[in-house]
LUMFIVO-759252 format. One record per residue (C-alpha): residue number from 0; residue in one letter; x, y, z. Coordinates in steps of 0.2 Angstrom, whole numbers, plus 5000, padded with zeros to 4 digits. Last residue first. Layout:
REM residues N
NODE  pos  code     x     y     z
NODE  NUM     A     X     Y     Z
...
REM end
This chain:
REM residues 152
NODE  pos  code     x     y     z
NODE  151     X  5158  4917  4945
NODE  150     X  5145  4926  4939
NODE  149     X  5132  4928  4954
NODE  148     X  5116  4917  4956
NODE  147     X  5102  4927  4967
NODE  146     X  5092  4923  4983
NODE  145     X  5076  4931  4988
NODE  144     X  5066  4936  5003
NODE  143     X  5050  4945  5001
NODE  142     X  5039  4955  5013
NODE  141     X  5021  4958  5014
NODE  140     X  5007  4968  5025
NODE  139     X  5021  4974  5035
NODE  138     X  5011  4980  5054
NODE  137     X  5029  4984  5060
NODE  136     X  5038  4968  5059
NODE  135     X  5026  4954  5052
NODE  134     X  5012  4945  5062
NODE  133     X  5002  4931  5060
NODE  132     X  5011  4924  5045
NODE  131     X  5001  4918  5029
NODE  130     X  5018  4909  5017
NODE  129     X  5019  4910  4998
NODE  128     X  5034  4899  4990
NODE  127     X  5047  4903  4974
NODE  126     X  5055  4897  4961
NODE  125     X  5061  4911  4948
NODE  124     X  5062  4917  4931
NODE  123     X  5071  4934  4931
NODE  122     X  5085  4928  4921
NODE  121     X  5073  4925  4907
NODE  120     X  5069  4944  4908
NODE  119     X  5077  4954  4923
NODE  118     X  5066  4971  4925
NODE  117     X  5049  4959  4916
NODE  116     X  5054  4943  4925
NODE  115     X  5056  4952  4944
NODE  114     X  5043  4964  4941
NODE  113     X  5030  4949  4937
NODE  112     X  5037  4940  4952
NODE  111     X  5036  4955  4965
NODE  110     X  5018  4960  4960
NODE  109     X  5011  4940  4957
NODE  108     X  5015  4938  4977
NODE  107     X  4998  4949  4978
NODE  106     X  4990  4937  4965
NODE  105     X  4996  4922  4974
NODE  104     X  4991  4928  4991
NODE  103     X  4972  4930  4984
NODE  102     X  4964  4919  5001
NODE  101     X  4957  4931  5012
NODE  100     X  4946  4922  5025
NODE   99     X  4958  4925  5040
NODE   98     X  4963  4943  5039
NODE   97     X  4980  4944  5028
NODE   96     X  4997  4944  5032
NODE   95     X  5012  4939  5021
NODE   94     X  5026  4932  5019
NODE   93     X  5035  4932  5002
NODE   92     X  5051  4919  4998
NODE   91     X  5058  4919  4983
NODE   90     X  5070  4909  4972
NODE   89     X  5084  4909  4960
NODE   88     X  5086  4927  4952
NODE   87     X  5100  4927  4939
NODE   86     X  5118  4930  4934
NODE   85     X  5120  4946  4943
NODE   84     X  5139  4953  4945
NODE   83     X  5136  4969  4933
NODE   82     X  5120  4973  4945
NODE   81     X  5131  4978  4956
NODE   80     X  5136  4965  4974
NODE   79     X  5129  4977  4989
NODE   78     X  5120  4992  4983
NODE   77     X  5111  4984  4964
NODE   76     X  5109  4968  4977
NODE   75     X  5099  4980  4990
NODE   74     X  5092  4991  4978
NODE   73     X  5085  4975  4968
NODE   72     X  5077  4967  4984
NODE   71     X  5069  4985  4986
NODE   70     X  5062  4984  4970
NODE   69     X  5055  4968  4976
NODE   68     X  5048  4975  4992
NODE   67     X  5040  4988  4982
NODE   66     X  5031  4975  4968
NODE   65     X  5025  4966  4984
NODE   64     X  5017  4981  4990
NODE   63     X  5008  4985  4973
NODE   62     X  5003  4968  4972
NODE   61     X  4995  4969  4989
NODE   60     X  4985  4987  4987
NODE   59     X  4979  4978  4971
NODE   58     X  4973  4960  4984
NODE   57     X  4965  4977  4996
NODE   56     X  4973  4983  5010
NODE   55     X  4967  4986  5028
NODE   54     X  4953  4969  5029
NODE   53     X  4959  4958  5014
NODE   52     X  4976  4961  5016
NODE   51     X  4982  4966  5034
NODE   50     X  4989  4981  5039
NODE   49     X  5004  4994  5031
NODE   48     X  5005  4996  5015
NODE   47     X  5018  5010  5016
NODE   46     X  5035  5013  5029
NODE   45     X  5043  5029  5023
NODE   44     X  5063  5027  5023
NODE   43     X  5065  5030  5005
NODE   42     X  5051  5018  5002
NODE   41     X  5047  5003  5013
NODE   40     X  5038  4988  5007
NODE   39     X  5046  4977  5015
NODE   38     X  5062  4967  5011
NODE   37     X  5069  4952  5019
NODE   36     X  5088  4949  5019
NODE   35     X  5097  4944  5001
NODE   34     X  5105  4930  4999
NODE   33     X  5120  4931  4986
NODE   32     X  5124  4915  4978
NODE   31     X  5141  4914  4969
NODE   30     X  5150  4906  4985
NODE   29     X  5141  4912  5000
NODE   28     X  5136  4930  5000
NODE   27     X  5124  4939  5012
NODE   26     X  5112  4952  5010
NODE   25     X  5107  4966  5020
NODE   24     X  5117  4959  5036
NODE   23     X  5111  4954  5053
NODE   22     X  5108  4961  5070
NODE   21     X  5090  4972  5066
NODE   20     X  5082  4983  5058
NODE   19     X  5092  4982  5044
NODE   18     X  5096  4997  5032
NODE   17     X  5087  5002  5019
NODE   16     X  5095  5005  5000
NODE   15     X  5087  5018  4992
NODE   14     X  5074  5016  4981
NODE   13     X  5074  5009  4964
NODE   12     X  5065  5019  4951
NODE   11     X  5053  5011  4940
NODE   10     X  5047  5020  4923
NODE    9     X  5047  5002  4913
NODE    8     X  5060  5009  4900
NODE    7     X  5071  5015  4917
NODE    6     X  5069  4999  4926
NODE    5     X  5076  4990  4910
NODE    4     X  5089  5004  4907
NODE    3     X  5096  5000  4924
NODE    2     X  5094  4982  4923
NODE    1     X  5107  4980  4908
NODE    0     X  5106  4962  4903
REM end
């Protein structure tokens, strides 16, 4: 699996590594499972899809957000362990805000799965759960958190 090519052949750059806002680590390995912090849709240090989905941003808006965060879940792992160590993607978790009759999270969570399986193929199939939060940092309309199995 080279994941460089793959982004390449789909057109898809992965932007640079961000840094965490607050006091934890980007992406945390235990054993051969690397857990990698949340990850907005922030590009190259530019903050996008900002509001709520449904009433700022529309369900498309959404996917594309969720496809960023996801690009920015591979920067993060492509920075801290190399693609090279990557068995597989396990899990995800997306957060997301919306105003209170939106009900499309499945399609906006669709972005960061469907880059995930077509960057990663069969090692890019992946478990994952959809939370509505009130609030995320900085007005985020989604975030995703992932873990990932490493070669031993």
């Amino acid at each position: 699996m080279d994941i460089k090519t793959k982004l390449t052949e789909l057109h898809l750059e992965l932007p640079q590594a961000s840094t965490p806002g607050g006091s934890y680590v980007s992406v945390n390995t235990r054993g051969n499972i690397a857990y990698v912090a949340i990850q907005f849709p922030i590009k190259n240090g530019e903050y996008l899809y900002m509001g709520r989905l449904g009433k700022d941003l529309s369900t498309e808006e959404g996917y594309e957000a969720a496809q960023l965060c996801a690009l920015n879940v591979l920067s993060q792992v492509e920075a801290k362990v190399g693609f090279e160590n990557v068995l597989g993607l396990n899990h995800i978790d997306a957060y997301y805000q919306s105003k209170g009759s939106w009900d499309d999270a499945p399609k906006v969570v669709d972005g960061a799965s469907d880059l995930f399986v077509n960057v990663l193929a069969e090692a890019g199939q992946h478990s994952r759960a959809i939370f509505g939060v009130q609030r995320l940092p900085r007005n985020f309309s989604v975030g995703i958190t992932s873990s990932f199995t490493l070669k031993a």
